[in-house]
Backbone as JSON, one array per atom type, in Angstrom:
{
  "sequence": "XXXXXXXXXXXXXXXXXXXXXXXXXXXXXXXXXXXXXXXXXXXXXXXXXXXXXXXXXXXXXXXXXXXXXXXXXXXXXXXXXXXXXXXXXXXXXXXXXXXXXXXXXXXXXXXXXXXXXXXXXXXXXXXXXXXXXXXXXXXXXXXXXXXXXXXXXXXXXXXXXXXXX",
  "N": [[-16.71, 2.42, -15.77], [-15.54, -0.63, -14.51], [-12.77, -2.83, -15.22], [-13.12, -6.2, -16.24], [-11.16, -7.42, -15.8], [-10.25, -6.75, -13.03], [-12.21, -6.94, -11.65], [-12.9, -9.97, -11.05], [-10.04, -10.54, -10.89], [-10.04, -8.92, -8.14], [-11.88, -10.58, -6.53], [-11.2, -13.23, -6.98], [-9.04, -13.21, -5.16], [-10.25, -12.13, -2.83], [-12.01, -14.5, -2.34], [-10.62, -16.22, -1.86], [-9.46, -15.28, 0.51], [-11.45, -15.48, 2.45], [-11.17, -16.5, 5.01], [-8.87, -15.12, 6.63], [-5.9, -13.5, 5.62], [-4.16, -15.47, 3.77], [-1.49, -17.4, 5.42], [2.37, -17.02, 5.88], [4.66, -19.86, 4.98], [5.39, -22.24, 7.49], [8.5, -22.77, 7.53], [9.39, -20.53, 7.57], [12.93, -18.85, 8.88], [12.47, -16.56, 10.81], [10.9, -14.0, 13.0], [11.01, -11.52, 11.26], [10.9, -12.41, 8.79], [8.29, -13.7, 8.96], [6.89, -11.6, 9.34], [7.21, -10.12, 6.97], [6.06, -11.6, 5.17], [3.21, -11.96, 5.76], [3.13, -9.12, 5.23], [3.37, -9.09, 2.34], [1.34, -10.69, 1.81], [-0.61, -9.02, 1.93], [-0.39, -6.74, 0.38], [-0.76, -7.99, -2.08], [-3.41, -8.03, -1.7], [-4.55, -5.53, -1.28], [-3.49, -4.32, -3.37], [-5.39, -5.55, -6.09], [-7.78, -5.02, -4.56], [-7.78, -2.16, -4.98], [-7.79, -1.98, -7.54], [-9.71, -3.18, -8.07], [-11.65, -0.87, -7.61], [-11.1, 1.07, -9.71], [-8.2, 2.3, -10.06], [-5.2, 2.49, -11.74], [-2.49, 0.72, -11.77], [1.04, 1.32, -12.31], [3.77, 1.41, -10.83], [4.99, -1.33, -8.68], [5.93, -2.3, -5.51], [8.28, -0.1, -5.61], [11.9, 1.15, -5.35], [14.0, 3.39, -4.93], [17.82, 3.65, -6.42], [20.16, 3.57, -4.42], [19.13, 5.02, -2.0], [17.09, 4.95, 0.95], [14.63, 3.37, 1.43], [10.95, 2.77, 0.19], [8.26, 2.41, -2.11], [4.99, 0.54, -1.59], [2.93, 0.65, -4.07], [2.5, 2.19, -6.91], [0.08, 4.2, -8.71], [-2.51, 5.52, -10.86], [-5.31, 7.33, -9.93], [-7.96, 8.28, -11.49], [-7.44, 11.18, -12.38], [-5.08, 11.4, -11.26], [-2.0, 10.8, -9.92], [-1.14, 8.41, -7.19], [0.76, 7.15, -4.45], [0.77, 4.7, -2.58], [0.91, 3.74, 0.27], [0.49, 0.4, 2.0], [-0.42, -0.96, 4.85], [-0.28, -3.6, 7.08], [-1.73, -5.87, 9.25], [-1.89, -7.87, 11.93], [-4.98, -9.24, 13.87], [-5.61, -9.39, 17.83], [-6.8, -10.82, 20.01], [-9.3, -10.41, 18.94], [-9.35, -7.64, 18.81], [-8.75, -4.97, 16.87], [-5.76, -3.78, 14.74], [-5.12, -1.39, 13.95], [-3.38, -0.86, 11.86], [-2.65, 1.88, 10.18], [-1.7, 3.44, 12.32], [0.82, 3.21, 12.41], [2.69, 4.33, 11.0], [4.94, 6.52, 11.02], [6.28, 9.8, 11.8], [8.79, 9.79, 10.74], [8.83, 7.95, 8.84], [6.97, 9.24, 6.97], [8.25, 11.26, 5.87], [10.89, 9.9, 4.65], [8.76, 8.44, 2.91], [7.86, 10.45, 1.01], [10.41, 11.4, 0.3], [10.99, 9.39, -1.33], [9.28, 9.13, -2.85], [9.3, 11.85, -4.36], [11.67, 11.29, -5.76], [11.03, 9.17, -7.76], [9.24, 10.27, -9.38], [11.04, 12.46, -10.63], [12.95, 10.24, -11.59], [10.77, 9.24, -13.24], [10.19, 10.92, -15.1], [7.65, 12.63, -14.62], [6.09, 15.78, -14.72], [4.42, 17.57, -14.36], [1.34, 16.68, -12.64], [-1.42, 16.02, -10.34], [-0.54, 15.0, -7.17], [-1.07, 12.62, -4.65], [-1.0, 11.0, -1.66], [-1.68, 8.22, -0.38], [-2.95, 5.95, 1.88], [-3.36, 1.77, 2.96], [-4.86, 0.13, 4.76], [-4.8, -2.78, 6.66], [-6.75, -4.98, 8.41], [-6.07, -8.57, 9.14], [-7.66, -10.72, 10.35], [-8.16, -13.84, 11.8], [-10.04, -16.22, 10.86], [-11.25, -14.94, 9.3], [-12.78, -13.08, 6.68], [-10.28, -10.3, 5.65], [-10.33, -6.83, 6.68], [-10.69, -4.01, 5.33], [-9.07, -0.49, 5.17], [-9.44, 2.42, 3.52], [-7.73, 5.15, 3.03], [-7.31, 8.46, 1.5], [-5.36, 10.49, 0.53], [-3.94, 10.78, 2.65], [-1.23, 12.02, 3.42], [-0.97, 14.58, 5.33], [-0.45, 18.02, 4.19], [1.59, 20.3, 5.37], [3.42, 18.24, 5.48], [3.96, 17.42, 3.18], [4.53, 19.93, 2.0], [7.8, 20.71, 2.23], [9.09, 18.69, 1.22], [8.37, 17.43, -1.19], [8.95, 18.74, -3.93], [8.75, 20.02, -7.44], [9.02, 19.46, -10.88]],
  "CA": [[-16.91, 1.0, -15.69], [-14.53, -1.33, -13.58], [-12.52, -3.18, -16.01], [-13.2, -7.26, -15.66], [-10.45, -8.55, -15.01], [-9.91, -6.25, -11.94], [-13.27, -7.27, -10.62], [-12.29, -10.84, -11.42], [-8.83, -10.68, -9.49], [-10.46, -9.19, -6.98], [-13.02, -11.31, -6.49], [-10.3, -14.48, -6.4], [-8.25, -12.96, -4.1], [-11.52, -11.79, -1.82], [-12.52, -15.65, -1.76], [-9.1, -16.47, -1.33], [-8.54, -14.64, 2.15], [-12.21, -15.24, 3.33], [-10.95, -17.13, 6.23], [-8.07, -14.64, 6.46], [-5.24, -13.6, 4.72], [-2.77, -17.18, 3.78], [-0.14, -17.36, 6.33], [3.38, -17.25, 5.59], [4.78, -21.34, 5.48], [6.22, -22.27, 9.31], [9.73, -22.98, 7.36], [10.47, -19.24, 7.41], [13.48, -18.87, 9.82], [12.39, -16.07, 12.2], [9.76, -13.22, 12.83], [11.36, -10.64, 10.39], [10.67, -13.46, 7.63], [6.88, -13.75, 8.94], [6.15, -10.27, 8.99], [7.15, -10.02, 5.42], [5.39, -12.87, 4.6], [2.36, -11.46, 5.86], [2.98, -7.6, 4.33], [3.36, -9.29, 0.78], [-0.05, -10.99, 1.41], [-1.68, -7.16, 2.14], [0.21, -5.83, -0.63], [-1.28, -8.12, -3.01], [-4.94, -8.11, -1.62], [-4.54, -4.03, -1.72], [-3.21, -4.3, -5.13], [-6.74, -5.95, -6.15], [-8.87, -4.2, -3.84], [-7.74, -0.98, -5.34], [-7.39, -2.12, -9.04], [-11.58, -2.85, -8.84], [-11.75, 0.69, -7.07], [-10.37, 2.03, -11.02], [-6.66, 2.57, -9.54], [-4.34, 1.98, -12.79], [-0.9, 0.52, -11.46], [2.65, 1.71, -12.82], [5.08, 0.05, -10.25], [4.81, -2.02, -7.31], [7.7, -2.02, -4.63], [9.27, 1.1, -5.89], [12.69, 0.97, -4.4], [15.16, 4.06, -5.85], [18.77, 3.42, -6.37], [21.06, 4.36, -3.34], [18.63, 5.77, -1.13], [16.65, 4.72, 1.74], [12.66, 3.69, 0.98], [10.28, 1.99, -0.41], [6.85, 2.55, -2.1], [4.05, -0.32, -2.19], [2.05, 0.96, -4.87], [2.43, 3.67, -7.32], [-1.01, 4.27, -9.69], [-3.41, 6.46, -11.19], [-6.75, 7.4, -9.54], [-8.35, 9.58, -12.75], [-5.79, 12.19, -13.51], [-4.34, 12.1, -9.82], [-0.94, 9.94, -9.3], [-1.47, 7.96, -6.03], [1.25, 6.88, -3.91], [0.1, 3.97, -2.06], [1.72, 2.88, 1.26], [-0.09, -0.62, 2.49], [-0.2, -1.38, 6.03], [-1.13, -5.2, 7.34], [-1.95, -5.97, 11.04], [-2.66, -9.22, 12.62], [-5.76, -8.75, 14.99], [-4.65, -9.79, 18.45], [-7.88, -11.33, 20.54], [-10.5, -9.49, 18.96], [-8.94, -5.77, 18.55], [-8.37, -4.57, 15.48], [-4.34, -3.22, 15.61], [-4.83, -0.19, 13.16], [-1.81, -0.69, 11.05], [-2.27, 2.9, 9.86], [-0.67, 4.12, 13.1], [2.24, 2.35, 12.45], [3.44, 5.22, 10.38], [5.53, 8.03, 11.95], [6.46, 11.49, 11.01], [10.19, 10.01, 9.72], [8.5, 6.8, 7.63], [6.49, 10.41, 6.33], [9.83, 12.1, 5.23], [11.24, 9.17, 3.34], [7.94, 7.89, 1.95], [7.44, 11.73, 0.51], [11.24, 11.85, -0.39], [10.72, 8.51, -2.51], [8.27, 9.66, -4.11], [10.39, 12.97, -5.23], [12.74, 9.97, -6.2], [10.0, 8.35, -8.63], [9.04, 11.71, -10.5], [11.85, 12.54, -10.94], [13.16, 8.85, -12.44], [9.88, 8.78, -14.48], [10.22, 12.5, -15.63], [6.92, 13.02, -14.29], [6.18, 17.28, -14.3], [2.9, 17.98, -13.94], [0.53, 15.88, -12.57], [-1.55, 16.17, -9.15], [0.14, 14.0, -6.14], [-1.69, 12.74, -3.73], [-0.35, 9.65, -0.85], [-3.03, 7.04, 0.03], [-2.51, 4.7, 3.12], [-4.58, 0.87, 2.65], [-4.71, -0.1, 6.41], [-5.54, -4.41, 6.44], [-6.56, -5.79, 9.72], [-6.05, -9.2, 9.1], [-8.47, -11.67, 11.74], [-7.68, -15.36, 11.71], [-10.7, -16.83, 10.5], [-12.55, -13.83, 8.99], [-11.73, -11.93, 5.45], [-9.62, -8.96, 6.3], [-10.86, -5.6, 6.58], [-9.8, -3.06, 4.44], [-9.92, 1.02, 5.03], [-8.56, 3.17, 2.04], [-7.27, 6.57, 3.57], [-7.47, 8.72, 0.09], [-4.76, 11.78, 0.54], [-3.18, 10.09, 3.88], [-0.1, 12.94, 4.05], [-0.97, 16.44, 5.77], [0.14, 19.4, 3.08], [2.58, 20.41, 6.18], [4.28, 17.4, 5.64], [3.91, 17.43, 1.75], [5.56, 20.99, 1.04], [9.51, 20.96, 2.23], [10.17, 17.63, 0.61], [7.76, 16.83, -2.3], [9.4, 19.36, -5.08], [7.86, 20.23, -8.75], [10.07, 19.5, -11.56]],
  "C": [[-15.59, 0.33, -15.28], [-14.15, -2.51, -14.75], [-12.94, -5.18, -15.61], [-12.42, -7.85, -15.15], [-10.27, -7.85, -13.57], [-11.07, -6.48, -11.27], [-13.11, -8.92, -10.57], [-11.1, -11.18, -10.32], [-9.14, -10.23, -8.48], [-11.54, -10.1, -5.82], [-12.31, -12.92, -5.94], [-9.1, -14.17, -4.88], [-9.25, -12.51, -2.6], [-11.98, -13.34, -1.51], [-11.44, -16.14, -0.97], [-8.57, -16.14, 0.37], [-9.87, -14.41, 2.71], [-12.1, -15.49, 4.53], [-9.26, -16.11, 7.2], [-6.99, -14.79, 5.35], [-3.95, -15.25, 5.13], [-1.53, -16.66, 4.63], [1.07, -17.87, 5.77], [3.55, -19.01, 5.96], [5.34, -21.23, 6.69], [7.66, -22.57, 8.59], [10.58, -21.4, 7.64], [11.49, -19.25, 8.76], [13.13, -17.27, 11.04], [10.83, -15.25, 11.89], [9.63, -12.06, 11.89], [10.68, -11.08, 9.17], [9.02, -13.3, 7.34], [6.61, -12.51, 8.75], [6.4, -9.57, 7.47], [6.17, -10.75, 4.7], [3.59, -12.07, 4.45], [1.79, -9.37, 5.0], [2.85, -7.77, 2.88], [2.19, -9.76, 0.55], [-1.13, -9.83, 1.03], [-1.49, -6.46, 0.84], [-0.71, -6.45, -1.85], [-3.17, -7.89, -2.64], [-5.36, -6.68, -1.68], [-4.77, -3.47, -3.05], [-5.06, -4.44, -6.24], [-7.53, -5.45, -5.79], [-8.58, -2.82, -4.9], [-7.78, -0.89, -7.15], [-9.39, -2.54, -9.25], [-12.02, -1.62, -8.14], [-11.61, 1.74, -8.41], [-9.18, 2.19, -10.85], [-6.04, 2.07, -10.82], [-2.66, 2.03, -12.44], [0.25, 0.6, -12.68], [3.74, 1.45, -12.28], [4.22, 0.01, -9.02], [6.3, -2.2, -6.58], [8.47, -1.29, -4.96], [10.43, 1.22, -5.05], [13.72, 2.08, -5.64], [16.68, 3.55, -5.78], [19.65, 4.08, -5.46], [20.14, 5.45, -2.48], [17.42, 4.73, -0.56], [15.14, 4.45, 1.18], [12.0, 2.88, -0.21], [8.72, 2.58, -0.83], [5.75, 1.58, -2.58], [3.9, -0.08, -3.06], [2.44, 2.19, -5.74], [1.6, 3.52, -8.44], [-1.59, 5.66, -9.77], [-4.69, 6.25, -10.53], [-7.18, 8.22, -10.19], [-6.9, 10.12, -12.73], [-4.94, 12.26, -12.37], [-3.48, 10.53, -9.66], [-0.87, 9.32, -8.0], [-0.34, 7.12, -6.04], [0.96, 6.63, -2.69], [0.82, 3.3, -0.7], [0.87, 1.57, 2.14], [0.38, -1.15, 3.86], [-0.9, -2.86, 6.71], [-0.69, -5.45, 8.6], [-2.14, -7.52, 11.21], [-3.63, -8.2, 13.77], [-5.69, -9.39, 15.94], [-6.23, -9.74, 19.48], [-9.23, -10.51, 20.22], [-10.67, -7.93, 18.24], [-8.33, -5.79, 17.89], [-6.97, -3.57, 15.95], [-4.0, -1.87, 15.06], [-4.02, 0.24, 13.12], [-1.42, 1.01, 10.81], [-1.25, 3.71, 10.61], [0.32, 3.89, 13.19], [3.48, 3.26, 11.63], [3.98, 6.24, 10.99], [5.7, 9.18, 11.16], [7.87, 10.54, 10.06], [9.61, 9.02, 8.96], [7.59, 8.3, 6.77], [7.14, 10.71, 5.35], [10.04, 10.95, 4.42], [10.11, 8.45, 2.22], [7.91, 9.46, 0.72], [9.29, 11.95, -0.08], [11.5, 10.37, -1.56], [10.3, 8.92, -3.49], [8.97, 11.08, -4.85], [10.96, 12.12, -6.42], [12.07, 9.58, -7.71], [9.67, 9.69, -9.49], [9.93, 12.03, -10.96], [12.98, 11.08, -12.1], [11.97, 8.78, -13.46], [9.57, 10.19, -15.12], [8.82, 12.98, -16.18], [6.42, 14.74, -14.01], [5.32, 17.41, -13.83], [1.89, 17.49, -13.76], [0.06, 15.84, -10.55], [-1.03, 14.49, -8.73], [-0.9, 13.6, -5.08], [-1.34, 10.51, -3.2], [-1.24, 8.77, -0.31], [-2.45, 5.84, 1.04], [-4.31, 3.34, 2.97], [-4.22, 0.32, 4.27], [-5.53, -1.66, 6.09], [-5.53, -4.9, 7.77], [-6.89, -7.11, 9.58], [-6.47, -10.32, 10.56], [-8.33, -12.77, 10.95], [-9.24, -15.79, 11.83], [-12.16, -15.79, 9.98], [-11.97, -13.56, 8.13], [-11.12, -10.71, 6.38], [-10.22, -7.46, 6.06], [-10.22, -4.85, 6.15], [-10.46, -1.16, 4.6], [-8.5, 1.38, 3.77], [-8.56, 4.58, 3.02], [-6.55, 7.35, 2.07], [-6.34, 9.63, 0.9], [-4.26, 12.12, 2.13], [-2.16, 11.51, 4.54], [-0.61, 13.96, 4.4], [-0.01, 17.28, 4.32], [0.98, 20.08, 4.23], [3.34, 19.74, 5.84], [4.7, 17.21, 4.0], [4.96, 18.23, 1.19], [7.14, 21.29, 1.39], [9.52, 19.9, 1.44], [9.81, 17.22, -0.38], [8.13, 18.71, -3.16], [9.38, 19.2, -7.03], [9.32, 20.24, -10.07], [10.04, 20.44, -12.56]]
}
């Protein structure tokens, strides 16, 4: 059973961005500014989306000390640790910009050596891993579309850099 308030917050945040997701204010000074603006909107409508999905969050913006990287999301899906990377698109006359591809092999490597980072800081041992990409194609006068990509990383890309404590 989906707890209420997580059907609840999602539910405000789903009316909230029927027309799309809220646009950053026009004061921000450049495009660096806006495209934050807009990734913090995804992040939270993810957050929600995935929290009435069952997802039980433990940090948001994971950022380790002296090293490179960032991780949206870090929760439980049942007994499996999910490390959540959120991707948010504008849709650009029509065509959806499928944020997901926006990821490369090296955003791979440091998302997967974060996450080392985070187990290690939360002296995490034994517990299945598994990396989840939320892809948001945000259309200007439509809610945003949301795909969940469950177990996102290849196991190629998993076993040199994700290490068992």
């Amino acid at each position: 059973m989906i707890p209420i308030a997580a059907r609840v917050g999602f539910a405000i945040v789903k009316w909230k961005a029927r027309h799309g997701l809220p646009q950053p204010s026009s004061e921000l000074p450049d495009e660096k500014m806006e495209a934050l603006g807009v990734g913090a909107q995804g992040e939270r409508y993810a957050y929600w989306y995935l929290r009435r999905l069952g997802y039980i969050f433990i940090a948001r913006n994971y950022m380790p000390a002296h090293t490179k990287g960032e991780i949206d999301l870090v929760g439980y899906d049942g007994e499996t640790l999910a490390f959540v990377e959120v991707r948010t698109r504008a849709a650009v006359k029509g065509k959806t910009a499928l944020p997901e591809l926006s990821i490369t092999r090296d955003k791979h490597e440091v998302f997967v050596r974060t996450a080392n980072q985070f187990l290690r800081e939360w002296h995490i041992a034994e517990c299945p891993v598994r990396f989840d990409v939320v892809a948001i194609d945000d259309r200007a006068g439509a809610p945003p579309v949301v795909r969940l990509h469950k177990d996102a990383l290849s196991p190629e890309i998993r076993r040199p850099y994700l290490s068992r404590i």
